[in-house]
MILO-399466 format. One record per residue: residue in one letter; y, x, z of N, C-alpha, C, O in turn. Coordinates in steps of 0.001 Angstrom, whole numbers. Each point is the difference from the previous one (the first is absolute). Example, Ala and Ser with C-alpha at 12.3 -4.5 7.8 and 13.67 -1.06 7.14 Angstrom:
<rs>
r rest=A n.y=-5690 n.x=13190 n.z=7800 ca.y=1190 ca.x=-890 ca.z=0 c.y=1200 c.x=900 c.z=0 o.y=-19 o.x=1036 o.z=665
r rest=S n.y=1069 n.x=-1386 n.z=-1385 ca.y=1190 ca.x=820 ca.z=60 c.y=1090 c.x=-770 c.z=730 o.y=1108 o.x=509 o.z=169
</rs>
This chain:
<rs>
r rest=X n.y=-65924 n.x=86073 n.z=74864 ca.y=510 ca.x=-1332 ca.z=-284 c.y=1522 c.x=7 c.z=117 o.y=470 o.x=646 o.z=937
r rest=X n.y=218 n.x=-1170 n.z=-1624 ca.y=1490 ca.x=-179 ca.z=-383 c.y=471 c.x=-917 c.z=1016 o.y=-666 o.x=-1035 o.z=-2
r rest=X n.y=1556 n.x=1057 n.z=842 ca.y=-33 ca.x=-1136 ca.z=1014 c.y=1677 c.x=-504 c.z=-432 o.y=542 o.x=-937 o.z=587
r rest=X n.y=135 n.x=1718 n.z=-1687 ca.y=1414 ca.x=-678 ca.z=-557 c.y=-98 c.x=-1069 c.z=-41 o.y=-1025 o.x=-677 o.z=-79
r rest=X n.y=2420 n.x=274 n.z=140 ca.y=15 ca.x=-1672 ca.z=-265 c.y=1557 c.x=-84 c.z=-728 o.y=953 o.x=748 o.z=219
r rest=X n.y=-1028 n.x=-1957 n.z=-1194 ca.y=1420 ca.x=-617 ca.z=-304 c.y=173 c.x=-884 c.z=555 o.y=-555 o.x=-880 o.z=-658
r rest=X n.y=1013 n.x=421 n.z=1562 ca.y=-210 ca.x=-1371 ca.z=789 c.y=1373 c.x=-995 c.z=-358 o.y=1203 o.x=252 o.z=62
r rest=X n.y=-1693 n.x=-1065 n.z=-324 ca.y=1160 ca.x=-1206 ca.z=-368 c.y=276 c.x=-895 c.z=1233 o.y=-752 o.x=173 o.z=959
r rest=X n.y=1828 n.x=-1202 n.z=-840 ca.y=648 ca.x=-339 ca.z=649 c.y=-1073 c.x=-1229 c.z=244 o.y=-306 o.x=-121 o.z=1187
r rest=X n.y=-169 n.x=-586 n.z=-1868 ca.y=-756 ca.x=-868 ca.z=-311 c.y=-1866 c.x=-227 c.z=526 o.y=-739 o.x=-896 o.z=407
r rest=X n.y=694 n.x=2130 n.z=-698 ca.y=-1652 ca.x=182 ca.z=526 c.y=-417 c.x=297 c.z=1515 o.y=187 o.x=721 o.z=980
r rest=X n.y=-939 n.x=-1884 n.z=-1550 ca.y=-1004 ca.x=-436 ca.z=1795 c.y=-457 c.x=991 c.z=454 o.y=-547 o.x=703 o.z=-850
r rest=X n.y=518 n.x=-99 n.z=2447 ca.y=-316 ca.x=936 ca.z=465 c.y=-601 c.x=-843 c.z=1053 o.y=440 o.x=-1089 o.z=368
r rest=X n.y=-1951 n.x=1961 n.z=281 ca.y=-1014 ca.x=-936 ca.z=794 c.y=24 c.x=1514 c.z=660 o.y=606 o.x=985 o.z=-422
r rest=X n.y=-1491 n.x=-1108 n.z=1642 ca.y=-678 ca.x=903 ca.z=1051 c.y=-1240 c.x=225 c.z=-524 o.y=-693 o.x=-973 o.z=-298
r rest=X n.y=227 n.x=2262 n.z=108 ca.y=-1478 ca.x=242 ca.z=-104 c.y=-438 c.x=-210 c.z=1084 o.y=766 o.x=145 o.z=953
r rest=X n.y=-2091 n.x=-541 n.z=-726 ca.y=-988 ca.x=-551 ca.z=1274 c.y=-657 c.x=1063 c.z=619 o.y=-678 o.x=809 o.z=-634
r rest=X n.y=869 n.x=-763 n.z=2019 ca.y=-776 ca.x=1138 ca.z=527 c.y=745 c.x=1459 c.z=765 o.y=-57 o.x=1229 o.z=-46
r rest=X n.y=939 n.x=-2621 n.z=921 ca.y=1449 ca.x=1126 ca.z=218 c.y=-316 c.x=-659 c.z=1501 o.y=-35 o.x=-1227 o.z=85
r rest=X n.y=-218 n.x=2136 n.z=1223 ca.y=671 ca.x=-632 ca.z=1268 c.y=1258 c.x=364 c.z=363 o.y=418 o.x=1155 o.z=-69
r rest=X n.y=385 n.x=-2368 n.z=565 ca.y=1418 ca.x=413 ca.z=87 c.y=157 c.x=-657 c.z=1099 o.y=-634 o.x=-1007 o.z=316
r rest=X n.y=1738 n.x=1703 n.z=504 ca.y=357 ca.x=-505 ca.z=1961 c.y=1358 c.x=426 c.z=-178 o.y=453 o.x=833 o.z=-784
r rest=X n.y=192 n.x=-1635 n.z=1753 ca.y=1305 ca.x=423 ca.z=473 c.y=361 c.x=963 c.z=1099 o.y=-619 o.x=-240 o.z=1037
r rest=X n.y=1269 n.x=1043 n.z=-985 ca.y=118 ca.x=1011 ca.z=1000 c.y=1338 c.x=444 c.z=119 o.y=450 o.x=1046 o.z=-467
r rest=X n.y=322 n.x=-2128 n.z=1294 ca.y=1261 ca.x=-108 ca.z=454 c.y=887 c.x=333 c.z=-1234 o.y=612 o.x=983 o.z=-419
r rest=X n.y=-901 n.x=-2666 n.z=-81 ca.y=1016 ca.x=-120 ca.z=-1017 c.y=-437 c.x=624 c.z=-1415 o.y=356 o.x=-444 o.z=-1091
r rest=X n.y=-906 n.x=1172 n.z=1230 ca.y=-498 ca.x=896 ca.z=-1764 c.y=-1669 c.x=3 c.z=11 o.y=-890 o.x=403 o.z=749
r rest=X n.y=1015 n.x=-1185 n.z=-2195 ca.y=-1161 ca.x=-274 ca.z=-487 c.y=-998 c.x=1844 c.z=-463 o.y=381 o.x=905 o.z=-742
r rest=X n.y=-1876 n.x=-1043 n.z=1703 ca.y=-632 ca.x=1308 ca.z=-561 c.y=-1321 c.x=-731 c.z=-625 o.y=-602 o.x=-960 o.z=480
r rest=X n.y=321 n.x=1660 n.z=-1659 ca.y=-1440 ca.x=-298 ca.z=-660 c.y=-861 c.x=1381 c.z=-313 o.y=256 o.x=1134 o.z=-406
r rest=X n.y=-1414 n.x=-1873 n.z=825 ca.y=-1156 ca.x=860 ca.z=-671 c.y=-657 c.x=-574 c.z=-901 o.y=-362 o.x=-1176 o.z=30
r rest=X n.y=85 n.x=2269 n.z=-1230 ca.y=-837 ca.x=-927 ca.z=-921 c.y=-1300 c.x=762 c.z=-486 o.y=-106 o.x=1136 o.z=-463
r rest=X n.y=-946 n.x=-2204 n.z=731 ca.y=-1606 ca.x=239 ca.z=13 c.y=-87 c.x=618 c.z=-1113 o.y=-603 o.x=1067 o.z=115
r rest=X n.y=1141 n.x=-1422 n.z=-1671 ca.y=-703 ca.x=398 ca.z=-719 c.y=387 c.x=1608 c.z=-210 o.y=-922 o.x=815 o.z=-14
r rest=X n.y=2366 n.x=-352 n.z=-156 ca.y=363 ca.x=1436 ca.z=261 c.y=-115 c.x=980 c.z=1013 o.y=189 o.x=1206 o.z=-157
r rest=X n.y=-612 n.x=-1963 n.z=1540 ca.y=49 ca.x=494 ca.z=1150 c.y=1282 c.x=623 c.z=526 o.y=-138 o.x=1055 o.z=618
r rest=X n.y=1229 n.x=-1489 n.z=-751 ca.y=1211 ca.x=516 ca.z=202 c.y=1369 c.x=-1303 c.z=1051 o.y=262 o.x=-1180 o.z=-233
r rest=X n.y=114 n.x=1831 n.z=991 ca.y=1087 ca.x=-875 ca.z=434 c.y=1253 c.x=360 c.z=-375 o.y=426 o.x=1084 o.z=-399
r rest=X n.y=257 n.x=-2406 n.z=623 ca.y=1461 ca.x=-332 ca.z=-688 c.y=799 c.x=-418 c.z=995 o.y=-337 o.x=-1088 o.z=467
r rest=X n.y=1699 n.x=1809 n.z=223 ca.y=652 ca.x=-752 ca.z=432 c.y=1095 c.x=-512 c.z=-759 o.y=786 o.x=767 o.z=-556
r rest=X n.y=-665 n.x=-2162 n.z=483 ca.y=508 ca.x=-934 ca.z=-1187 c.y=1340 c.x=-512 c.z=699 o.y=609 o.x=-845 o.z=-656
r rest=X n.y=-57 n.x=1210 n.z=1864 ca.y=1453 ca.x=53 ca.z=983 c.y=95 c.x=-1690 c.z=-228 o.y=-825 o.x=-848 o.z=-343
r rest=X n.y=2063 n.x=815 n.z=661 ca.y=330 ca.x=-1382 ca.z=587 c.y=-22 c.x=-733 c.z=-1508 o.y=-920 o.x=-793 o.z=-201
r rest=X n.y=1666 n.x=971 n.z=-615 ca.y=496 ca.x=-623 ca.z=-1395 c.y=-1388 c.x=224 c.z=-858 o.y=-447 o.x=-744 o.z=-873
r rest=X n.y=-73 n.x=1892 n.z=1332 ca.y=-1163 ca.x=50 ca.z=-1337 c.y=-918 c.x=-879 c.z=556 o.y=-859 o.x=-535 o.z=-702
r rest=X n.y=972 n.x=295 n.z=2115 ca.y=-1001 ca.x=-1196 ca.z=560 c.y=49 c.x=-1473 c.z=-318 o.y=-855 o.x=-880 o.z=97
r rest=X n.y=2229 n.x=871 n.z=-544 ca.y=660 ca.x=-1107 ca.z=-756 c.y=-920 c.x=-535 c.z=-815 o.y=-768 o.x=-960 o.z=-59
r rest=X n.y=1191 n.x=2158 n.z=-711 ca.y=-383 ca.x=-123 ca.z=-1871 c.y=-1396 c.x=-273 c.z=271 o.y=-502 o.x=-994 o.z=-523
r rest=X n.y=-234 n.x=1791 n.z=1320 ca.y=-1312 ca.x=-538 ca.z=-384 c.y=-759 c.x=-820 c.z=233 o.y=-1086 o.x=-229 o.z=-532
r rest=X n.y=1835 n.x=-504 n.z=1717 ca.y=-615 ca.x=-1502 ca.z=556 c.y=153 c.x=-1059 c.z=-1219 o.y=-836 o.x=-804 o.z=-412
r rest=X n.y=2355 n.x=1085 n.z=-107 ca.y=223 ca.x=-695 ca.z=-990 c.y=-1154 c.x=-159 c.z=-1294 o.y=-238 o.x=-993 o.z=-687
r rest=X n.y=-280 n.x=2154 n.z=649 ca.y=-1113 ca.x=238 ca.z=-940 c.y=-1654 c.x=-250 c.z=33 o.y=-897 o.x=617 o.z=-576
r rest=X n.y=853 n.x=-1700 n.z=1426 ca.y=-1079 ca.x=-458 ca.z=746 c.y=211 c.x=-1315 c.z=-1002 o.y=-1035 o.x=-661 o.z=80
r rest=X n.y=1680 n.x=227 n.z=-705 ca.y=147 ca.x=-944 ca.z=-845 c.y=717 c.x=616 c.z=-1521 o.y=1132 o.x=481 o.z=68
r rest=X n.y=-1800 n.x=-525 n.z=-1310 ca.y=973 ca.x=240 ca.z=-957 c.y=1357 c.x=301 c.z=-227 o.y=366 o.x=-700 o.z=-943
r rest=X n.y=407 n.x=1291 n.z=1287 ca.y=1796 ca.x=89 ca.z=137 c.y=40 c.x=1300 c.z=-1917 o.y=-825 o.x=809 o.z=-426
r rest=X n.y=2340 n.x=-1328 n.z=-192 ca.y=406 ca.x=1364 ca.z=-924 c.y=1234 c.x=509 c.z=779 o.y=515 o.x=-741 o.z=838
r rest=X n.y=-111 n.x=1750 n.z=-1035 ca.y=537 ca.x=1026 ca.z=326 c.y=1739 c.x=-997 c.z=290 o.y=962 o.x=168 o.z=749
r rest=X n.y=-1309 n.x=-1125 n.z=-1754 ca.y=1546 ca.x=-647 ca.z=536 c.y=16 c.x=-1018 c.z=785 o.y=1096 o.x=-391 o.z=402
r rest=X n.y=-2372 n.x=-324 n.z=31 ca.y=-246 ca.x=-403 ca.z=882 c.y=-136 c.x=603 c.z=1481 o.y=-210 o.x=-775 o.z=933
r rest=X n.y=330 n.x=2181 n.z=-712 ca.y=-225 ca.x=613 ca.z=960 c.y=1729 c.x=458 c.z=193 o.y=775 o.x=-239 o.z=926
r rest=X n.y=-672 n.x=635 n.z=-1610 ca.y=2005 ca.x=273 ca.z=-119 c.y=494 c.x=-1150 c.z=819 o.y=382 o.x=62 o.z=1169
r rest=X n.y=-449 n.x=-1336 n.z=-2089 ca.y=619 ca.x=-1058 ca.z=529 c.y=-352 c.x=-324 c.z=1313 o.y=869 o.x=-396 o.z=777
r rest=X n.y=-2325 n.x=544 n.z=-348 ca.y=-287 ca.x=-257 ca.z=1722 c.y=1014 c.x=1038 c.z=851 o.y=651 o.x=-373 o.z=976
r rest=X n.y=-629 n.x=1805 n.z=-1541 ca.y=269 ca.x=831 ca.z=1060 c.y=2032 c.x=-422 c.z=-55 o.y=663 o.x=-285 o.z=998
r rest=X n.y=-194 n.x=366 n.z=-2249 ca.y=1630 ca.x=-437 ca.z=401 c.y=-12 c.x=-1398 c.z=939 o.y=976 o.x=23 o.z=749
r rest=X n.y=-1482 n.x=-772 n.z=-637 ca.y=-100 ca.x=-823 ca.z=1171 c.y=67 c.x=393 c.z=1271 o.y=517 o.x=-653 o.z=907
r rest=X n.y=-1071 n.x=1797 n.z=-801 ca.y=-477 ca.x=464 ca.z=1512 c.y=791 c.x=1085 c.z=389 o.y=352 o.x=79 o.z=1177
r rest=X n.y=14 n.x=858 n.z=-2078 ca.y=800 ca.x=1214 ca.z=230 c.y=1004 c.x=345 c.z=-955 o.y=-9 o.x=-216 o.z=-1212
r rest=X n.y=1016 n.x=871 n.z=2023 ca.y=1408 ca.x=-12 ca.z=-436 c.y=7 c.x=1335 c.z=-714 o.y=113 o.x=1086 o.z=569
r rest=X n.y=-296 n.x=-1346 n.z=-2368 ca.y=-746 ca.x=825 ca.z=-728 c.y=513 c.x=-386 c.z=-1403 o.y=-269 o.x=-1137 o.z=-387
r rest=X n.y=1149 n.x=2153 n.z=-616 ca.y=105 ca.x=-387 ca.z=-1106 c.y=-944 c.x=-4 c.z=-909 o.y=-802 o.x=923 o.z=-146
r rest=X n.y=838 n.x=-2289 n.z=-742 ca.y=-1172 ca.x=-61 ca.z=-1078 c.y=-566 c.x=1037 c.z=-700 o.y=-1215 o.x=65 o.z=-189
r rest=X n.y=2111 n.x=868 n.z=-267 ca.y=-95 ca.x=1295 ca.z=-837 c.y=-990 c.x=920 c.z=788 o.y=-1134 o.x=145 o.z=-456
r rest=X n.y=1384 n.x=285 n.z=1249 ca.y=-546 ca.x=1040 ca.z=1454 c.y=-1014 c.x=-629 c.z=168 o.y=-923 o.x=702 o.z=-413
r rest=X n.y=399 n.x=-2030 n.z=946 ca.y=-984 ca.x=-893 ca.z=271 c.y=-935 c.x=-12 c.z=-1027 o.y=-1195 o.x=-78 o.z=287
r rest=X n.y=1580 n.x=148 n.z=-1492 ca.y=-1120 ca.x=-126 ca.z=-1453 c.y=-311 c.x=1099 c.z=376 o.y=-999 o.x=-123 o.z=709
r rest=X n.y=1431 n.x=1593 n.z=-823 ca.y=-561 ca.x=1297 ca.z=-416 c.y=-796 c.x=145 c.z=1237 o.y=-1099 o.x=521 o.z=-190
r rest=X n.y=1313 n.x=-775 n.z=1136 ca.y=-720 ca.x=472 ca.z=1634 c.y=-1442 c.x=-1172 c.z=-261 o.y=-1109 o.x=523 o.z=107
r rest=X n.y=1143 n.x=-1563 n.z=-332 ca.y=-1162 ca.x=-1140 ca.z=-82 c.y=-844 c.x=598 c.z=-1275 o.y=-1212 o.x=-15 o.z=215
r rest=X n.y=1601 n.x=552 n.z=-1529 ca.y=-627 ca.x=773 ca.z=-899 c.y=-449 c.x=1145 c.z=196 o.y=-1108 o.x=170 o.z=-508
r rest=X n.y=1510 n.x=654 n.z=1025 ca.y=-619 ca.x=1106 ca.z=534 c.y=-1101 c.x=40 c.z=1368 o.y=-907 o.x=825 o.z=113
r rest=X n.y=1171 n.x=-1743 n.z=720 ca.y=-1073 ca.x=-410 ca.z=505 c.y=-942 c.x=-611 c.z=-750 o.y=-1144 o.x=202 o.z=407
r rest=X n.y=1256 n.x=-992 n.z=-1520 ca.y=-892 ca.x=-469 ca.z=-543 c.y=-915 c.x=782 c.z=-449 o.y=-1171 o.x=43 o.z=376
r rest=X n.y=1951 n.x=928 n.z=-1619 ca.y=-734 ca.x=971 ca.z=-246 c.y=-748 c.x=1043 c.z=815 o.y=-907 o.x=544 o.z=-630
r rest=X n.y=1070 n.x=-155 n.z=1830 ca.y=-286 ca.x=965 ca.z=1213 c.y=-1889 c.x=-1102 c.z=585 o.y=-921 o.x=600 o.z=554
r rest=X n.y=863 n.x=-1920 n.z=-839 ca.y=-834 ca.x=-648 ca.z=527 c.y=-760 c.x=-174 c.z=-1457 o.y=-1215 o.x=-64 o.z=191
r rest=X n.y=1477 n.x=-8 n.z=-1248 ca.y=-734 ca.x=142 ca.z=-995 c.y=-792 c.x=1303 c.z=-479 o.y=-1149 o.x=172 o.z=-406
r rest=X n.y=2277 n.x=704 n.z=630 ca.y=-766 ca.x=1423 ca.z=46 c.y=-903 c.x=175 c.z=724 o.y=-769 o.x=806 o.z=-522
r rest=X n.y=304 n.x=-1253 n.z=1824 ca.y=-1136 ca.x=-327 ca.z=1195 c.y=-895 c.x=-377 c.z=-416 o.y=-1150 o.x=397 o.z=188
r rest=X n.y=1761 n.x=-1763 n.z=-1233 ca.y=-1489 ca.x=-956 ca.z=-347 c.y=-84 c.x=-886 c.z=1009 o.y=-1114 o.x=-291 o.z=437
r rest=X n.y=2142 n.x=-219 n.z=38 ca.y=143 ca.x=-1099 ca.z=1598 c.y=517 c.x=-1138 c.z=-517 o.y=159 o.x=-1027 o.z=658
r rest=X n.y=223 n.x=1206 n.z=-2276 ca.y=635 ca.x=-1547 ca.z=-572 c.y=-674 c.x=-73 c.z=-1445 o.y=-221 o.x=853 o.z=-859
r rest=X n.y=2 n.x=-2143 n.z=940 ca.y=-308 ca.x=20 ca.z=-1915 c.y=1176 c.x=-951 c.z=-563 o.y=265 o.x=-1089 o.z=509
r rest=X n.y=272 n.x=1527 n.z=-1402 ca.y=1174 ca.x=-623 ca.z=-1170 c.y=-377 c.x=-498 c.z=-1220 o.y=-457 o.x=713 o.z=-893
r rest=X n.y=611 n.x=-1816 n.z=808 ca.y=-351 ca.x=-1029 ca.z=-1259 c.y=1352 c.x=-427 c.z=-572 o.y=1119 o.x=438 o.z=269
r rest=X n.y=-1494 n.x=-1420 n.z=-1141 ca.y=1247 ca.x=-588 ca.z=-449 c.y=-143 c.x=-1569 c.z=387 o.y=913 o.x=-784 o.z=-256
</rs>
């Protein structure tokens, strides 16, 4: 299975179901039932993915994190996209439009 993606700025990104996730001083770790594999998802990727417990696109997740951390937009897109893609490749997010 091809797990590439073109991902646009625009498209809704959700949590696939079936992930336990805990905090463990400050950085978010998950295991997920259906791959049998854990993820430590650190402080920021713990961010992103709480955020993703509700519909968010990729510029909706940008715009939360320059709020919070002292982080240029440019640097902030490519680091939030590549995580994106790194959690799609898993199969831990589904992307719609």
């Amino acid at each position: 299975m091809d797990n590439s993606i073109l991902l646009a700025n625009n498209q809704m990104i959700t949590q696939v179901e079936g992930n336990l996730v805990s905090d463990m001083d400050g950085e978010k770790v998950m295991f997920s039932i259906t791959n049998g594999k854990y993820y430590n998802l650190g402080e920021i990727g713990g961010v992103i993915w709480e955020l993703l417990e509700n519909p968010h696109t990729t510029d909706d997740i940008v715009m939360d994190l320059l709020t919070k951390y002292e982080v240029d937009k440019k640097t902030c897109e490519d680091q939030v996209f590549a995580f994106i893609s790194l959690l799609h490749q898993e199969g831990l997010i589904n992307i719609g439009e």
